[in-house]
C-alpha positions in Angstrom: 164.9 -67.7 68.3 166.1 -68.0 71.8 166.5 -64.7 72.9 163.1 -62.7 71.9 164.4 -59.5 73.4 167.0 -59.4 70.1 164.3 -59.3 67.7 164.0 -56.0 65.1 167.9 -55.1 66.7 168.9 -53.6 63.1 166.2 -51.4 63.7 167.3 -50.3 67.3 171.0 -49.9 65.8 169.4 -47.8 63.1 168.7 -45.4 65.8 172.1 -46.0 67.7 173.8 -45.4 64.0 172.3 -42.2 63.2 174.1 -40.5 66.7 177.0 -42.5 65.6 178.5 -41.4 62.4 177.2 -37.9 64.0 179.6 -37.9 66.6 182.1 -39.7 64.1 182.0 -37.3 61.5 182.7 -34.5 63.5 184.6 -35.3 66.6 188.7 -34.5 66.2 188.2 -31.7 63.9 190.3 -28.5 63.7 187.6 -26.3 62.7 186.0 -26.6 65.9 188.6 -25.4 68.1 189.4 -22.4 65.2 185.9 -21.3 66.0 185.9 -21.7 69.6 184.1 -24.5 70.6 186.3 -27.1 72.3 184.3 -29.7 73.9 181.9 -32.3 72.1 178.8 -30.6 74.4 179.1 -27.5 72.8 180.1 -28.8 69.2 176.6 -31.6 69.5 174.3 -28.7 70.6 175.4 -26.2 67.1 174.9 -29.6 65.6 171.2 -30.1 66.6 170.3 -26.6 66.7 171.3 -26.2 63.2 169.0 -29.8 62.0 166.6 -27.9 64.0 166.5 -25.0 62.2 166.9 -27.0 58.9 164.0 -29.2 60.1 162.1 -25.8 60.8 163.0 -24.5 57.0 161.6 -27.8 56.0 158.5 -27.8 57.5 157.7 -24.5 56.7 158.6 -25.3 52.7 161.3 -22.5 52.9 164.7 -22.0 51.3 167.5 -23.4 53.4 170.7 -22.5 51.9 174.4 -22.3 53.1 174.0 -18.3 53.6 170.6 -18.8 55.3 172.1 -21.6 57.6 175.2 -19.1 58.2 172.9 -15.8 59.2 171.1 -18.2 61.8 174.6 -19.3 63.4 175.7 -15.7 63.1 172.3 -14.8 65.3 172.4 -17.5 67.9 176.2 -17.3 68.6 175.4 -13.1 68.7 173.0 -14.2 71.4 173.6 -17.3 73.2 177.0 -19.3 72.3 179.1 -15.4 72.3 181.7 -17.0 70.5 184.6 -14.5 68.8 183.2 -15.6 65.0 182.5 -13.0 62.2 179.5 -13.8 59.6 182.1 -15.3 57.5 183.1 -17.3 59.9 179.8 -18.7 61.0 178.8 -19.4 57.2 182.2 -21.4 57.3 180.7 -22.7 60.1 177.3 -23.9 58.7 179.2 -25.5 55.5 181.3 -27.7 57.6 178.2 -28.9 59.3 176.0 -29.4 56.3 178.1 -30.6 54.0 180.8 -32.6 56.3 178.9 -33.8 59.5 175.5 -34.4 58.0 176.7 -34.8 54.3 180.2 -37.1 55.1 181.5 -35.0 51.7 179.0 -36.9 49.9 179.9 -40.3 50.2 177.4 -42.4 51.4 176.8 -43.4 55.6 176.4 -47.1 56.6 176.2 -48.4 60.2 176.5 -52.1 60.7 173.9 -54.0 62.5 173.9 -57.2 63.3 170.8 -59.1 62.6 170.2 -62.3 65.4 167.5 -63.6 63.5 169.4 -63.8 59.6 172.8 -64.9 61.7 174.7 -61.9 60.2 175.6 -58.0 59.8 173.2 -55.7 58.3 174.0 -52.7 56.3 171.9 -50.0 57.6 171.3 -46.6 55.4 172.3 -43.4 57.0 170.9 -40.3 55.5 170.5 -36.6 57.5 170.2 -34.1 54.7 169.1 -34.4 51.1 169.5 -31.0 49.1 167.7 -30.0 45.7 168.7 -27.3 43.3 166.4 -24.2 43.5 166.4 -20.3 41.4 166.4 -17.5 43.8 164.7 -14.4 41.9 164.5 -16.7 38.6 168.1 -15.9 38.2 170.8 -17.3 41.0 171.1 -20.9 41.2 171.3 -22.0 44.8 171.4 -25.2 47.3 168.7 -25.6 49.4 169.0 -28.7 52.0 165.6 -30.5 53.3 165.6 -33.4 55.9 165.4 -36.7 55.0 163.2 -39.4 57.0 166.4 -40.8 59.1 166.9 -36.4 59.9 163.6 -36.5 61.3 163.8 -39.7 63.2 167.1 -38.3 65.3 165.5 -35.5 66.3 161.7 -36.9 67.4 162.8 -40.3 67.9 164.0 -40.2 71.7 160.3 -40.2 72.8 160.4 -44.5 72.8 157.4 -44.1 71.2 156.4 -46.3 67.9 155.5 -44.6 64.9 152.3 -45.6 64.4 151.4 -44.8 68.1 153.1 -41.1 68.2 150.0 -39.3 66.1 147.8 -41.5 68.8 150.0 -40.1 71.6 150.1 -36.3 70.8 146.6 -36.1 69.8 145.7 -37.2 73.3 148.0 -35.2 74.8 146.7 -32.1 72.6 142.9 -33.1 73.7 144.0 -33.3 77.2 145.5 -29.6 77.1 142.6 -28.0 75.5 140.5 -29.6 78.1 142.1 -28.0 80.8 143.0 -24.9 78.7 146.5 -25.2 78.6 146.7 -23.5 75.2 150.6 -22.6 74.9 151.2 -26.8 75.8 148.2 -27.2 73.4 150.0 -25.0 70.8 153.3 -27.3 71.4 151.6 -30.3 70.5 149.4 -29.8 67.8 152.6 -28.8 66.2 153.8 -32.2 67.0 151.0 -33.4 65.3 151.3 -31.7 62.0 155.5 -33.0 62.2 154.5 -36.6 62.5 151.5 -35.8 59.1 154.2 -33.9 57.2 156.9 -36.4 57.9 154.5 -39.6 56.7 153.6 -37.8 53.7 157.4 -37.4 52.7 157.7 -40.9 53.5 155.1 -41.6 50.9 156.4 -39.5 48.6 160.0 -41.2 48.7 158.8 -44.7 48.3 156.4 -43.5 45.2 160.0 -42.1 43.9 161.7 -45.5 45.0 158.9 -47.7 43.4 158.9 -45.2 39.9 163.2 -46.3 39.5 162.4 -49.6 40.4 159.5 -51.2 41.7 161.8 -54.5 42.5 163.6 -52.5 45.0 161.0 -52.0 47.0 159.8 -54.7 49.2 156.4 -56.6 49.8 157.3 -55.7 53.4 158.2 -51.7 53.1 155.1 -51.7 51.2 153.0 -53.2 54.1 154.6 -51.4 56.6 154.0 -47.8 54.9 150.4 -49.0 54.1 149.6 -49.4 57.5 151.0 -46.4 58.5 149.1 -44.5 56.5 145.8 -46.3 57.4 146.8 -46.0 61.0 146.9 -41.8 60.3 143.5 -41.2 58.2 141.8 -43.4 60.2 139.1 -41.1 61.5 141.7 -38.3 62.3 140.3 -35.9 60.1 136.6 -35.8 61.7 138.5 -35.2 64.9 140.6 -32.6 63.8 137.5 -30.8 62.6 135.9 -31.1 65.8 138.9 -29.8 67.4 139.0 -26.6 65.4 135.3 -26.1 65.8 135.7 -25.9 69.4 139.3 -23.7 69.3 136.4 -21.3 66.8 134.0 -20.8 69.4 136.7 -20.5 72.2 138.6 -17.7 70.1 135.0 -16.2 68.9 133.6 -15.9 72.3 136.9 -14.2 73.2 137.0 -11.9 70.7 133.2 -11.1 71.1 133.9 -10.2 74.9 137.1 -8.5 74.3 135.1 -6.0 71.6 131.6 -5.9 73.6 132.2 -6.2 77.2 135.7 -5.5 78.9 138.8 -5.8 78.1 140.9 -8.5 78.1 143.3 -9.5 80.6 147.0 -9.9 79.5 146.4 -13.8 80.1 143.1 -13.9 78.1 144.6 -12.2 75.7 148.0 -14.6 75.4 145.0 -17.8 75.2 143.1 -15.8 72.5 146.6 -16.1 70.5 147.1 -19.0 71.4 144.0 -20.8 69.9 144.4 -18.6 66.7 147.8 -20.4 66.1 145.9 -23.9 67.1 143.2 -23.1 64.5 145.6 -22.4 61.7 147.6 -25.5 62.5 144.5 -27.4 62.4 144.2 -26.7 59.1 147.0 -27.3 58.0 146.9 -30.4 59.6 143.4 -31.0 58.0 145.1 -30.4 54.4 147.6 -32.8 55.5 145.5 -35.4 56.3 143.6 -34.9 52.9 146.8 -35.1 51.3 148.2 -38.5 52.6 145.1 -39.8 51.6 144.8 -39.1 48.6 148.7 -40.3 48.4 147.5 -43.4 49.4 145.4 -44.5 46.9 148.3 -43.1 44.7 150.6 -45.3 45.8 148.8 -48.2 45.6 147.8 -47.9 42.0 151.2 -47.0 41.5 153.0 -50.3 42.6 150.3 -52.5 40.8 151.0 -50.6 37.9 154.6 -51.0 38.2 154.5 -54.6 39.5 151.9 -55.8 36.6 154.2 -53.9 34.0 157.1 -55.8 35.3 155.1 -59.0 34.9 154.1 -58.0 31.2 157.7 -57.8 30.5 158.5 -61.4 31.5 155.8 -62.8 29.2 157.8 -61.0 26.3 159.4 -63.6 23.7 163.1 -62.3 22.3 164.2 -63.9 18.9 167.2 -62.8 16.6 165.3 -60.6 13.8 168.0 -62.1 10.8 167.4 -65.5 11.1 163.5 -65.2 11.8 163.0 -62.3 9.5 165.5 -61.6 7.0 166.6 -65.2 6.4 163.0 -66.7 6.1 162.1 -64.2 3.7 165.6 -64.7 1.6 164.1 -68.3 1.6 160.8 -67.3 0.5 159.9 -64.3 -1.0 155.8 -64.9 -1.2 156.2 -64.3 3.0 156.6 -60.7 2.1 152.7 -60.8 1.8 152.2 -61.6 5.0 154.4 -59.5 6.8 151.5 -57.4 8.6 151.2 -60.3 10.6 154.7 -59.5 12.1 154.6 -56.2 12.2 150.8 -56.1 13.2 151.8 -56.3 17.0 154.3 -53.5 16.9 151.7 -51.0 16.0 149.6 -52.2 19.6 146.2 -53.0 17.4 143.9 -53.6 19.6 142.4 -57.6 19.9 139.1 -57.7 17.6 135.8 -58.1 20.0 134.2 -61.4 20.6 130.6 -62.3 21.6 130.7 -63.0 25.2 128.4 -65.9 26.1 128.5 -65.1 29.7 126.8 -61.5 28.8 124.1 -63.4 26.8 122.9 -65.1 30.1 122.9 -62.6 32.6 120.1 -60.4 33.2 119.8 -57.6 30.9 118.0 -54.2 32.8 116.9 -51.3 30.4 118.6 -48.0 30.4 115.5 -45.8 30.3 116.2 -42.7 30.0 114.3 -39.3 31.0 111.9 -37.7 28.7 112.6 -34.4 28.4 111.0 -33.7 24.8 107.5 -33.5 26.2 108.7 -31.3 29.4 110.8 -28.0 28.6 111.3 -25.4 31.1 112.2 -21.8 29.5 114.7 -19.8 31.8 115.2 -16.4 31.4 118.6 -15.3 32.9 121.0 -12.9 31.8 123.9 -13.5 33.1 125.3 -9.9 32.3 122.4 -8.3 33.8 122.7 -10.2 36.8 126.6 -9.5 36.8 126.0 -5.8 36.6 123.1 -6.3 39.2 125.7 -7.8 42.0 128.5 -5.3 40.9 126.2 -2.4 42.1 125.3 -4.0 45.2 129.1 -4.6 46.5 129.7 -0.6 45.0 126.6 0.4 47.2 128.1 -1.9 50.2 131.5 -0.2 49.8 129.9 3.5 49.8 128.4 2.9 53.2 132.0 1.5 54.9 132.9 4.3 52.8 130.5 7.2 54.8 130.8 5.7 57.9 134.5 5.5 57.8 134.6 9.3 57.3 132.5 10.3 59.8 134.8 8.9 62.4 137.7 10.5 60.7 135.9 13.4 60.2 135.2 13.5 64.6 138.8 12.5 65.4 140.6 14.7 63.0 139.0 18.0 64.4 140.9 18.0 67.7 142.7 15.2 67.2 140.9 12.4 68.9 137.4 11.6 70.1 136.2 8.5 71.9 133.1 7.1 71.2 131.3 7.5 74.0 131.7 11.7 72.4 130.5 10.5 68.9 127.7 9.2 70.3 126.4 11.8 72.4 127.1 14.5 69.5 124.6 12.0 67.0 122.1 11.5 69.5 120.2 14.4 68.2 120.9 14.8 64.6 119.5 11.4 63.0 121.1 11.8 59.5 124.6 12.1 60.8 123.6 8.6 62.8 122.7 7.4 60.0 126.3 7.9 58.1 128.1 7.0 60.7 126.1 3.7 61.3 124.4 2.2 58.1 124.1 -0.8 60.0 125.0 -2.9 63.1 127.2 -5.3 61.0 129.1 -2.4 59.0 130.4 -0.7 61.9 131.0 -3.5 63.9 133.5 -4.8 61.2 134.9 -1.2 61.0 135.2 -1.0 65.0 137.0 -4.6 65.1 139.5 -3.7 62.4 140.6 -0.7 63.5 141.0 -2.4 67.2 142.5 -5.1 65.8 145.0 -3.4 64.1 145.5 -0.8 67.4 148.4 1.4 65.2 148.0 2.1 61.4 150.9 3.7 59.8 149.6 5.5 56.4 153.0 6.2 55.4 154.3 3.0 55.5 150.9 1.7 53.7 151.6 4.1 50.9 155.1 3.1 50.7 154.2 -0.6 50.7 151.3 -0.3 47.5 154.0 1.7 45.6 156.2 -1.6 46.0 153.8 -4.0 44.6 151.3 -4.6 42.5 148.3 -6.2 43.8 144.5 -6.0 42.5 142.1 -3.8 44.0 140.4 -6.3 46.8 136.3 -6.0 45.7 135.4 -6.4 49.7 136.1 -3.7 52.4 139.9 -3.7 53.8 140.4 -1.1 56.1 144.1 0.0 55.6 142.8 0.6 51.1 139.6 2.2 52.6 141.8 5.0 54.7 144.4 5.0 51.5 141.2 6.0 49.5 140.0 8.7 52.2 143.5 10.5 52.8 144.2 11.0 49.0 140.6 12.0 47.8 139.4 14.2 50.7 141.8 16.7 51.3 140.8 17.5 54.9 142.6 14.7 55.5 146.0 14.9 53.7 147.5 15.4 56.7 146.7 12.9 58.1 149.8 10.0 58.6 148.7 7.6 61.4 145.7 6.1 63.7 145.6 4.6 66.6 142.8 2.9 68.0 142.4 1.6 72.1 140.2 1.1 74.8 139.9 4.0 77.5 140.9 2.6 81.1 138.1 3.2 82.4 136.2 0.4 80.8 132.9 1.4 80.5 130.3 1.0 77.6 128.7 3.1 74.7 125.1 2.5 73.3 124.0 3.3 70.4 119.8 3.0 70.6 117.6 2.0 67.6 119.8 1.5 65.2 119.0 -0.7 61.9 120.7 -3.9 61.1 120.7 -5.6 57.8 117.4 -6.8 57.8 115.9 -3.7 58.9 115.1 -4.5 62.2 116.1 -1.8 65.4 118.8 -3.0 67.8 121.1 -1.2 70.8 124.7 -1.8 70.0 126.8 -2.4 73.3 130.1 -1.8 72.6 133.4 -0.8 74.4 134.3 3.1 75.1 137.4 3.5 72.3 139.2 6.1 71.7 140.5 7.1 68.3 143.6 9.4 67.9 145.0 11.2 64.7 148.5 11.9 63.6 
């Protein structure tokens, strides 16, 4: 063509389409100006920051209903927009939007495009929302809305970035943060990343559902396209991601391993260490992801050559009227009634009788020799019960000691009410059985210190409360908020006991405790921080 910057213009109108029918669908409304919000600014920013929470629902696989949509207006006008609207009114609100701007009352968007190189206009698709029927409790039957591709595109489209360089893009961006430990930018776009892998495995997902109502409606060139996509995304992403999260690991470990053993964190250190906990979940995620559209992929594929060989199948197919071939020929001549399995024969799918096959007869034929085990046997032992009940006392055995230990410190903070440990430790010094209880070994009460600084505040009450609620199994290894459940109920020194709190002194300085075992029986000095322990 002459002009070769008009090439692919549907596709740039797509985009200009979707804002569009946006801003035609809702501009000279009266429900704007009954809820306060005059001018189109204000009426395209509760627009976009309700597909944003939508978008946010949908990521996260949550429920996005009408009432959900209308307590999220009713919050951000509460705090930000200050508009004179009730929760009623906001819910009104989020209907209108949903259901009227994004939904045009459920008749179907098209935006006209005109195509240079067919000489014509194209009609172009418009779709924001999609919605699905969902059970709340198992009982009340609900809307939930989702966004569709065209949703997602409006709102991470304004980059001028192609699709299949945007993963490309934000991975290097991401990289390029945690080199320079930027983590809360890093955090920003490894969620980026996981958008762009959720939003190419809905797109798979929608043309498997395209191509399963009818593979003829899907072209040779959607199918290329979203088949290069997806190579474009696994290719080698998910050895990178794993390299990724192996380094966030050792960041957050070495962190975490100075915060328990050497000082205390700064409020900065602290904000990274959260920081790359978020990363490493989302690199998981985005891990599964990855594993996902793969194995999508291959779906896909043997989906459309099923459906396309099917379709050819059907064309081979040879109609006839069944009186005049059937009924009339036999009318004619009765004696055909014997050989009716030979019509029939084919509606029953009989499979074709086997053939010898000349070109097996000439190839070379290997032996399949296989292993001798008559002559070698090998008699095993093992009872599996035995070994069951062997592995169940162990883990009973483990929990005993997090068990003593665990009461030892309760027993030192609940006599006057709190005791650091630099006070334990002088106290056990000289009596070598108490030591003992209190430290079985280094990696017991190491996971026992962690946890309880970890969790800083531990409200027994509200624990109590909470198991009463549900009903959950008993976990077989050591949590700390069961173990102290256990404690207060059985012992009865410590009924009274209702909350723990667990922090560093400010004075930052260290506790050892000398010679003690660790699970392989060796003699270590554990360097920890000076905490103290308080009970309620």
């Amino acid at each position: 063509m002459q002009y070769e910057f008009l090439q692919h213009f549907p596709r740039r109108m797509k985009n200009v389409g979707l804002y569009a029918l946006l801003i035609q669908n809702s501009a000279q409304k009266a429900i704007w100006k009954q809820h306060g919000f005059l001018k189109l600014d204000e009426q395209l920013n509760v627009i976009f920051a309700v597909m944003l929470y939508v978008m946010e629902q949908s990521l996260k696989e949550e429920h996005c209903t009408v009432d959900d949509i209308g307590a999220f207006l009713d919050t951000v006008n509460a705090q930000y927009f200050k508009k004179d609207m009730t929760y009623d009114q906001c819910r009104q609100l989020g209907d209108y939007i949903i259901n009227v701007v994004l939904s045009n009352d459920g008749r179907v968007m098209h935006f006209e495009g005109y195509d240079f190189e067919q000489g014509g206009y194209q009609s172009l698709h418009i779709s924001y929302v999609a919605n699905r029927i969902i059970y709340i409790d198992q009982e009340f039957k609900r809307t939930s809305y989702y966004l569709t591709d065209d949703g997602y595109n409006l709102l991470l489209a304004t980059l001028e970035i192609e699709n299949n360089m945007k993963l490309t893009i934000h991975e290097m961006i991401f990289q390029m943060h945690l080199e320079k430990q930027k983590f809360d930018k890093a955090v920003d776009e490894i969620k980026n990343v996981f958008n762009l892998m959720r939003i190419q495995l809905q797109k798979i997902q929608e043309a498997m559902g395209k191509i399963r109502r009818n593979a003829l409606n899907y072209s040779v060139k959607d199918y290329e396209e979203i088949l290069v996509e997806n190579l474009d995304t696994i290719s080698d992403t998910k050895q990178k991601f794993r390299n990724y999260r192996e380094m966030v690991k050792s960041r957050a470990q070495a962190l975490e391993e100075e915060n328990i053993n050497v000082r205390r964190l700064t409020e900065k250190e602290e904000e990274n260490l959260n920081h790359l906990r978020v990363i490493e979940s989302y690199l998981n995620r985005t891990i599964d992801e990855h594993q996902k559209i793969l194995n999508s992929h291959f779906d896909l594929k043997a989906l459309y050559t099923k459906e396309l060989e099917t379709l050819t199948q059907m064309s081979l197919i040879r109609r006839f009227p069944l009186r005049m071939e059937l009924y009339d020929k036999i009318l004619e001549n009765p004696e055909a009634l014997w050989n009716l399995d030979y019509f029939l024969r084919p509606l029953f799918g009989r499979e074709p009788d086997k053939v010898y096959n000349l070109n097996k007869a000439f190839q070379l034929q290997r032996p399949v020799r296989r292993r001798e085990e008559t002559d070698i046997e090998e008699e095993l032992d093992f009872d599996e019960e035995e070994w069951l009940r062997e592995q169940e006392r162990i883990r009973q055995e483990r929990l005993r000691r997090y068990e003593k230990s665990l009461y030892c410190l309760l027993k030192f903070a609940s006599g006057r009410g709190e005791i650091s440990l630099r006070e334990i430790e002088a106290r056990t010094k000289e009596n070598a059985d108490e030591r003992e209880r209190l430290i079985p070994n280094v990696e017991i009460f190491k996971e026992i210190m962690v946890e309880m600084i970890r969790n800083r505040e531990i409200d027994l009450t509200a624990l109590q409360k909470e198991r009463s609620e549900y009903i959950q199994d008993r976990p077989g290894e050591f949590q700390l908020n069961e173990m102290l459940l256990h404690l207060t109920e059985e012992y009865p020194e410590f009924h009274s006991v209702r909350k723990i709190e667990t922090y560093r002194t400010e004075e930052g300085d260290t506790v050892v405790f000398d010679g003690v075992l660790d699970e392989n029986n060796i003699r270590k000095n554990i360097r920890c921080s000076n905490v103290l322990i308080r009970v309620f």
